[in-house]
CHARMM-style PDB file with segment names, atoms N, HN, CA, C and O in Angstrom:
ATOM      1  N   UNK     1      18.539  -4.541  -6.202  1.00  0.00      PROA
ATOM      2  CA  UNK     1      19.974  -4.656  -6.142  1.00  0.00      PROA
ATOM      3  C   UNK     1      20.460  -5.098  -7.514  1.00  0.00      PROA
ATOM      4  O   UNK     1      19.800  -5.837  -8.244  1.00  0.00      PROA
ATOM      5  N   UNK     2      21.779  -4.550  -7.850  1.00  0.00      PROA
ATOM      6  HN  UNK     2      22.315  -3.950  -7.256  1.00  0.00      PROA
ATOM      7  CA  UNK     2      22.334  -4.581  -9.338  1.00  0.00      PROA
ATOM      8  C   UNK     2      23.101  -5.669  -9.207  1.00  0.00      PROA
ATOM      9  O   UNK     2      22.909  -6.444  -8.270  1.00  0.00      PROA
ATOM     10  N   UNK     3      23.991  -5.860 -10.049  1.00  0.00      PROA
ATOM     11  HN  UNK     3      24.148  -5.230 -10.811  1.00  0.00      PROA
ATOM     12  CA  UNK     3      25.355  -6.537  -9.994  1.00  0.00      PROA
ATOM     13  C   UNK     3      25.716  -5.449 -10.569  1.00  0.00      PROA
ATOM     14  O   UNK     3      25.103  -4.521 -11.097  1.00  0.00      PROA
ATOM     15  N   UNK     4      27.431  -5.834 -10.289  1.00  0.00      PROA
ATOM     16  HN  UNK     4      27.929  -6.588  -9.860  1.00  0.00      PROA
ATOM     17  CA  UNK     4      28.739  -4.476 -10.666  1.00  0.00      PROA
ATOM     18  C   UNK     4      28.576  -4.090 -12.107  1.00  0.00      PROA
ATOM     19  O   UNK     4      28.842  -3.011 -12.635  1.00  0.00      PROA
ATOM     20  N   UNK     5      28.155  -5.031 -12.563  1.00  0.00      PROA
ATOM     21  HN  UNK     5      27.939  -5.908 -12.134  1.00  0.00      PROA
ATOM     22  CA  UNK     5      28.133  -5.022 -13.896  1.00  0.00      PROA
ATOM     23  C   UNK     5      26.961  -3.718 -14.523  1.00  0.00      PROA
ATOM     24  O   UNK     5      27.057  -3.063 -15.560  1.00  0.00      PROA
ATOM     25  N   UNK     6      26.140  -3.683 -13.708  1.00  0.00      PROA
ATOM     26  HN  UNK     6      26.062  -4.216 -12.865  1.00  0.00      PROA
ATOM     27  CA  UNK     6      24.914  -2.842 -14.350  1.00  0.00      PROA
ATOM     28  C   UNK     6      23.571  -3.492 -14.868  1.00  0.00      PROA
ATOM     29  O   UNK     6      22.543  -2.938 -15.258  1.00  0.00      PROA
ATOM     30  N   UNK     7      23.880  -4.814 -14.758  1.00  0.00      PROA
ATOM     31  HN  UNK     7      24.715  -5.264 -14.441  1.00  0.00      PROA
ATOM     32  CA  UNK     7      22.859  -5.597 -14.955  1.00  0.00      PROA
ATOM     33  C   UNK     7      21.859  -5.902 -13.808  1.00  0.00      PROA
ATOM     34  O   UNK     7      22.018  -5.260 -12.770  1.00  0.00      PROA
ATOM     35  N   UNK     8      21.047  -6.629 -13.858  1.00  0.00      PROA
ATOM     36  HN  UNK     8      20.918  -7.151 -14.701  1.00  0.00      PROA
ATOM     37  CA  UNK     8      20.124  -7.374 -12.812  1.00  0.00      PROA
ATOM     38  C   UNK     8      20.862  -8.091 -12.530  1.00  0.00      PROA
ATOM     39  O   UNK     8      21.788  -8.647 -13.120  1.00  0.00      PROA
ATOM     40  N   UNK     9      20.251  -8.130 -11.025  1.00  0.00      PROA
ATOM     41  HN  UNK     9      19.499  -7.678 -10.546  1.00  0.00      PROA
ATOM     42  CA  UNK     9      21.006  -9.343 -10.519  1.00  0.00      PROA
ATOM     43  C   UNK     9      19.945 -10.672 -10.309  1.00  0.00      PROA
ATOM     44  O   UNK     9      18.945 -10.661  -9.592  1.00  0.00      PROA
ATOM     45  N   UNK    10      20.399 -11.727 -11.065  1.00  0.00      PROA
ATOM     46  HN  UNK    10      21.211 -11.737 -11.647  1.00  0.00      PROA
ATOM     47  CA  UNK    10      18.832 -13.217 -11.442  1.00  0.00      PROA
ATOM     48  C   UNK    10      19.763 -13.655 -10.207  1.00  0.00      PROA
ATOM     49  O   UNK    10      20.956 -13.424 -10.010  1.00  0.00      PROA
ATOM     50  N   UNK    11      18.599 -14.533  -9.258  1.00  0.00      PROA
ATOM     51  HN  UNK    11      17.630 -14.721  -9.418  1.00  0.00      PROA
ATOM     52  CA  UNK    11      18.755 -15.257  -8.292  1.00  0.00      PROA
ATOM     53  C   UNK    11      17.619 -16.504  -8.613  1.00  0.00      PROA
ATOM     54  O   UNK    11      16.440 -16.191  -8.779  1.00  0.00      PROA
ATOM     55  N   UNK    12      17.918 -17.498  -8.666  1.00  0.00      PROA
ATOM     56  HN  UNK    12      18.876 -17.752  -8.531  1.00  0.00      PROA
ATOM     57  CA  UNK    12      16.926 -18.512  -8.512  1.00  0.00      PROA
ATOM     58  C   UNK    12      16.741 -19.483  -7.232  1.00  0.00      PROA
ATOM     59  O   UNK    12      17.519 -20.302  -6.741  1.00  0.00      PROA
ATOM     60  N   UNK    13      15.666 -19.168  -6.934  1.00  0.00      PROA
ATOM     61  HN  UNK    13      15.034 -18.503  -7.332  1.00  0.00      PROA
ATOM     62  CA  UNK    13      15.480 -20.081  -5.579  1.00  0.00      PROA
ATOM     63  C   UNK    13      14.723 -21.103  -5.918  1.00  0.00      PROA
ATOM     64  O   UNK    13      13.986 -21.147  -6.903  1.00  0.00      PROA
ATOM     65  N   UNK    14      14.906 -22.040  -5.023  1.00  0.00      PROA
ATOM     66  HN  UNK    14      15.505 -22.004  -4.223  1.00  0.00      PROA
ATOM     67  CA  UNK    14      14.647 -23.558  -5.169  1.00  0.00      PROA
ATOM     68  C   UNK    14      12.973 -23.853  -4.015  1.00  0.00      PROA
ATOM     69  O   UNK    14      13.385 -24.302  -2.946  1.00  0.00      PROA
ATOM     70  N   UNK    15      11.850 -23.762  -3.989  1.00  0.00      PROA
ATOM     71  HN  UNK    15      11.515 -23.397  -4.858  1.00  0.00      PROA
ATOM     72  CA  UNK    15      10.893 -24.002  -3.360  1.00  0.00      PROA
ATOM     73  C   UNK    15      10.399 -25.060  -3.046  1.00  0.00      PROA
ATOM     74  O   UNK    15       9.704 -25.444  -3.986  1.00  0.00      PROA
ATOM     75  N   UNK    16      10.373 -25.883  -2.069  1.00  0.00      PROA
ATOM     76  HN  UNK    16      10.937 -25.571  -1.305  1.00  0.00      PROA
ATOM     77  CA  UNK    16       9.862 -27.186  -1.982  1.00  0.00      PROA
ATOM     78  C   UNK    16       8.511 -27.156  -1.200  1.00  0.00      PROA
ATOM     79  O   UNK    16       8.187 -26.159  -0.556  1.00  0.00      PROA
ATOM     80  N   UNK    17       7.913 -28.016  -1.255  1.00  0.00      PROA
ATOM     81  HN  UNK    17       8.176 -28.826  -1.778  1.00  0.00      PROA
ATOM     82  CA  UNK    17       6.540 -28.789   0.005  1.00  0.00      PROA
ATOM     83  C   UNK    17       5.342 -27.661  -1.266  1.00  0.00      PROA
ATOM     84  O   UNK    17       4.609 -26.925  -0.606  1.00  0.00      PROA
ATOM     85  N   UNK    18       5.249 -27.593  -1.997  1.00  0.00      PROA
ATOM     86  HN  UNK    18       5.845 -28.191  -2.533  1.00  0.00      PROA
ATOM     87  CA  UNK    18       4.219 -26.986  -2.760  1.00  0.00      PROA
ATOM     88  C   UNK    18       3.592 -28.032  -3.319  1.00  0.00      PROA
ATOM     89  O   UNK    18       4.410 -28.854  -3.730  1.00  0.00      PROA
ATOM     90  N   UNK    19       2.457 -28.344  -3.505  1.00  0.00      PROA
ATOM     91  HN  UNK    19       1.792 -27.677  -3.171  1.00  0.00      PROA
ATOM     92  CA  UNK    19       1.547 -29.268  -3.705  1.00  0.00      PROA
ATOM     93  C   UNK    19       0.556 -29.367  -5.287  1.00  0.00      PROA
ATOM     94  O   UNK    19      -0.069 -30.271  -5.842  1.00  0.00      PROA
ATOM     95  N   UNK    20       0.840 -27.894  -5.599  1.00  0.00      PROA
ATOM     96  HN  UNK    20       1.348 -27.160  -5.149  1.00  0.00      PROA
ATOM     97  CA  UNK    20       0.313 -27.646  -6.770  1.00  0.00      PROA
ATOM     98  C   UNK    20       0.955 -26.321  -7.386  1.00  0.00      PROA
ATOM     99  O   UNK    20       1.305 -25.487  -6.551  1.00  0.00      PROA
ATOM    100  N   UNK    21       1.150 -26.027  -8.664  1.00  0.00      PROA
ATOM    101  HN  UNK    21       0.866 -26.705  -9.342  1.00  0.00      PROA
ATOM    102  CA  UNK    21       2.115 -24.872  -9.250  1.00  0.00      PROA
ATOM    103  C   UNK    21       0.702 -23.773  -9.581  1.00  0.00      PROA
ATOM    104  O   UNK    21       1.058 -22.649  -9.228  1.00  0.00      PROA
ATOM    105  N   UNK    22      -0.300 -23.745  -9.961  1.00  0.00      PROA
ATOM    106  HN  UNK    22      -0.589 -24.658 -10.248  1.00  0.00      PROA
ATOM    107  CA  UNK    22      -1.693 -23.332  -9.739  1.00  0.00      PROA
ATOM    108  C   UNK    22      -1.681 -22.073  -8.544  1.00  0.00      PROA
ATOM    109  O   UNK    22      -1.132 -20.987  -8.736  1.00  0.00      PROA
ATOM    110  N   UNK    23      -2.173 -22.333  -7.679  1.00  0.00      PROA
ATOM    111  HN  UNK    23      -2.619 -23.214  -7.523  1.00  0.00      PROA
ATOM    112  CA  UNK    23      -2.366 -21.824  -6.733  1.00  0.00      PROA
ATOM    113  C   UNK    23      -1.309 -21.746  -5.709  1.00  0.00      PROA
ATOM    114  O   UNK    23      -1.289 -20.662  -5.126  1.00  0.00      PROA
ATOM    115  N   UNK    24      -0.300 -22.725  -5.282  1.00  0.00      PROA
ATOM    116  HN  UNK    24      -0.316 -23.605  -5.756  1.00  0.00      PROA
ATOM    117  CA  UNK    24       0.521 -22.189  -4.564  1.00  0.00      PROA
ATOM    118  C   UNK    24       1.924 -21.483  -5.503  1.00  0.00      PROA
ATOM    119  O   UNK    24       2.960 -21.084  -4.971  1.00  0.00      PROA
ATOM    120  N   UNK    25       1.784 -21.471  -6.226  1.00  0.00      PROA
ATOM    121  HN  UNK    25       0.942 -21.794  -6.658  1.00  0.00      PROA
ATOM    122  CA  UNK    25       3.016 -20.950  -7.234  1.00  0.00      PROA
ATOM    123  C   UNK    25       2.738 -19.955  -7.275  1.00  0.00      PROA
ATOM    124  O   UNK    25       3.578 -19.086  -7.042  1.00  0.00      PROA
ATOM    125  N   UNK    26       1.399 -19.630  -7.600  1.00  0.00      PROA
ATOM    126  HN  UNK    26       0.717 -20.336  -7.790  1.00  0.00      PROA
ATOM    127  CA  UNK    26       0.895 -17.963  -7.688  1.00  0.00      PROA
ATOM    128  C   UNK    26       1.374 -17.370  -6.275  1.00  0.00      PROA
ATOM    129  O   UNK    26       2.216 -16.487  -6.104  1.00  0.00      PROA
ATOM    130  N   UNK    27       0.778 -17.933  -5.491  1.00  0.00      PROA
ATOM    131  HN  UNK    27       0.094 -18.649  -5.630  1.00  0.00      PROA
ATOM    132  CA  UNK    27       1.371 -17.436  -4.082  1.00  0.00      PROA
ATOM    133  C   UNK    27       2.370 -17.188  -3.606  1.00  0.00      PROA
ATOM    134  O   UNK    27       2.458 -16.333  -2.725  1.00  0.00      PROA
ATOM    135  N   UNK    28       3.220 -17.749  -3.977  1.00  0.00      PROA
ATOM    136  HN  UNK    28       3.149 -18.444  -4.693  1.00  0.00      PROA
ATOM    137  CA  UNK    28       4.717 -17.779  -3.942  1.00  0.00      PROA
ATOM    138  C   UNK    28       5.171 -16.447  -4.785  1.00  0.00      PROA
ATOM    139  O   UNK    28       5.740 -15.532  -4.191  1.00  0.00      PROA
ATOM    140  N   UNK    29       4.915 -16.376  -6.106  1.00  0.00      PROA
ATOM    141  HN  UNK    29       4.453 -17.119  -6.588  1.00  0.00      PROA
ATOM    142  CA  UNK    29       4.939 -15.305  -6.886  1.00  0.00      PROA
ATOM    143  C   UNK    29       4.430 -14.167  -6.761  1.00  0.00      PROA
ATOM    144  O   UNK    29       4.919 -13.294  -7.478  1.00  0.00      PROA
ATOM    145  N   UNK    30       3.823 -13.955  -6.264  1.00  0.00      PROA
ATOM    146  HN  UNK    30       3.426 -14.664  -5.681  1.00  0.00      PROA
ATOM    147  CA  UNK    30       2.591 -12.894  -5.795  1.00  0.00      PROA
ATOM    148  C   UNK    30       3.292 -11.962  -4.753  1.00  0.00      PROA
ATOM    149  O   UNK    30       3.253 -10.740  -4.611  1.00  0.00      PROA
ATOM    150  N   UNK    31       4.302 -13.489  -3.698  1.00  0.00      PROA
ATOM    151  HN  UNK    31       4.334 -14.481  -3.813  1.00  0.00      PROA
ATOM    152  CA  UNK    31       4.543 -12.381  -2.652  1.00  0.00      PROA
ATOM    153  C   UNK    31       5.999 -12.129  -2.854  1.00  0.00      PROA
ATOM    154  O   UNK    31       6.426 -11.230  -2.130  1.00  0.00      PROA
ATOM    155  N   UNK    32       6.946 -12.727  -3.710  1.00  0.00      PROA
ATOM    156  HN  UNK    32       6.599 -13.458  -4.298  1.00  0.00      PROA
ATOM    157  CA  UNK    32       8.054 -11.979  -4.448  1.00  0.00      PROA
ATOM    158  C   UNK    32       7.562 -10.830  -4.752  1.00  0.00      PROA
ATOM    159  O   UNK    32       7.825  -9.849  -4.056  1.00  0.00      PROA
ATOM    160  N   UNK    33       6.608 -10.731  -6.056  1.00  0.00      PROA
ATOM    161  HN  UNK    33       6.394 -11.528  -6.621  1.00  0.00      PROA
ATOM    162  CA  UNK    33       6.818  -9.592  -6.421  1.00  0.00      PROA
ATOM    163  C   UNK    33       6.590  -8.351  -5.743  1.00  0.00      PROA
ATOM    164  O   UNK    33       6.591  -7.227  -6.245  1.00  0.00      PROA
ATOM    165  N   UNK    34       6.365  -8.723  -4.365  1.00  0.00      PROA
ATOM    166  HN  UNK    34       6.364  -9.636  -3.957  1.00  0.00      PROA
ATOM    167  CA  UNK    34       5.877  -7.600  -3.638  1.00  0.00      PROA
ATOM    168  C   UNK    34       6.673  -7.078  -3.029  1.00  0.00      PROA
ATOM    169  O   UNK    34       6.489  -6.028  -2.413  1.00  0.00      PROA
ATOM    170  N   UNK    35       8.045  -7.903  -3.094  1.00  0.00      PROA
ATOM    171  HN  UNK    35       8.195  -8.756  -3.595  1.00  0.00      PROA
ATOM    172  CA  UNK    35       9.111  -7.510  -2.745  1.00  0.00      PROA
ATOM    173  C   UNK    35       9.690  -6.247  -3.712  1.00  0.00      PROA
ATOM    174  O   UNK    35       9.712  -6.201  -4.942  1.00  0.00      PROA
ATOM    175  N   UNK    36      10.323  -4.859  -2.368  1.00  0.00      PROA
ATOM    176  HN  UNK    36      10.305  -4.896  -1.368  1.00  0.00      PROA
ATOM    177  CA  UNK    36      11.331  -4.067  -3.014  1.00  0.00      PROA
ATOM    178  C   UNK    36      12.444  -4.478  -3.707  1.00  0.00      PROA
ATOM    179  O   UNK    36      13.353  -5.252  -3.408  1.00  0.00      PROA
ATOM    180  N   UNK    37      12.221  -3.851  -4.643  1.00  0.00      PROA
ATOM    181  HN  UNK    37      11.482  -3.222  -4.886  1.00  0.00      PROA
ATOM    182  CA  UNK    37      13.348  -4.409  -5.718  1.00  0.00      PROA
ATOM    183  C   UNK    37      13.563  -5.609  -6.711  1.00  0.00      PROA
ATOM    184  O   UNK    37      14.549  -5.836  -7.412  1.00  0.00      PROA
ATOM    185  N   UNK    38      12.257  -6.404  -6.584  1.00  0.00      PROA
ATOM    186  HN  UNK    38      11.456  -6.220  -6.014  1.00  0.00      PROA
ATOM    187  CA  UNK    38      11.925  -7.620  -7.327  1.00  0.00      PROA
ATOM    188  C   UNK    38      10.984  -7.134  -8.589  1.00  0.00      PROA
ATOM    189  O   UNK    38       9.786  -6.859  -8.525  1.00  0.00      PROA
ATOM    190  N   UNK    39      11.751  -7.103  -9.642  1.00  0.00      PROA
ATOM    191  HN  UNK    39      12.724  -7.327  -9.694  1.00  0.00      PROA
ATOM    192  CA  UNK    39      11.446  -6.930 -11.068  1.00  0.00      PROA
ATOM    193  C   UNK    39      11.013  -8.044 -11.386  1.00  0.00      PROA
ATOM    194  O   UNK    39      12.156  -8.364 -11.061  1.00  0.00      PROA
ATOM    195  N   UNK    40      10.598  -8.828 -11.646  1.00  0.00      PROA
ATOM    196  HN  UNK    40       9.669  -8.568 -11.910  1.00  0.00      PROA
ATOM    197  CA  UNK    40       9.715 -10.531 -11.783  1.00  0.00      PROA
ATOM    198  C   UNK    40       9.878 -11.804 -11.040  1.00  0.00      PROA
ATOM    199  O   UNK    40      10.956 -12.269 -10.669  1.00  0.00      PROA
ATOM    200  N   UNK    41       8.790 -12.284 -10.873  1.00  0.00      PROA
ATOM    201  HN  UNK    41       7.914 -11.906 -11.174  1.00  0.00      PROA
ATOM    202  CA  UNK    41       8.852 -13.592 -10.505  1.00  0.00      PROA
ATOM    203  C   UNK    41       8.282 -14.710 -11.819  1.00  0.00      PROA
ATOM    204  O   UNK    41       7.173 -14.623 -12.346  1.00  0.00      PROA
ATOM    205  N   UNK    42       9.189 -15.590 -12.114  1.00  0.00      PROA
ATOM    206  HN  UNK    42      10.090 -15.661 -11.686  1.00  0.00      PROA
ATOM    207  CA  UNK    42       8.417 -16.822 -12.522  1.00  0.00      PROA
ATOM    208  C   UNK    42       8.255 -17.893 -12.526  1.00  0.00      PROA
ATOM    209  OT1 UNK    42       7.300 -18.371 -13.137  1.00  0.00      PROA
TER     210      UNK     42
END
């Protein structure tokens, strides 16, 4: 999904109860990007 503009549209979400950025961050990231239409996670 775009914005009107023609740009990307950046959303930042806020993740809590993660215990380590290592391994559950990857995880977290891993399954964004697996999302349609998700051009990066970081």
């Amino acid at each position: 999904m775009a914005a009107e503009s023609g740009q990307p549209l950046v959303v930042e979400l806020a993740v809590e109860g993660m215990m380590c950025m290592k391994n559950c961050g990857n995880t977290v990231q891993s399954a964004l990007r697996s999302v349609d239409g998700v051009a990066d996670a970081v």
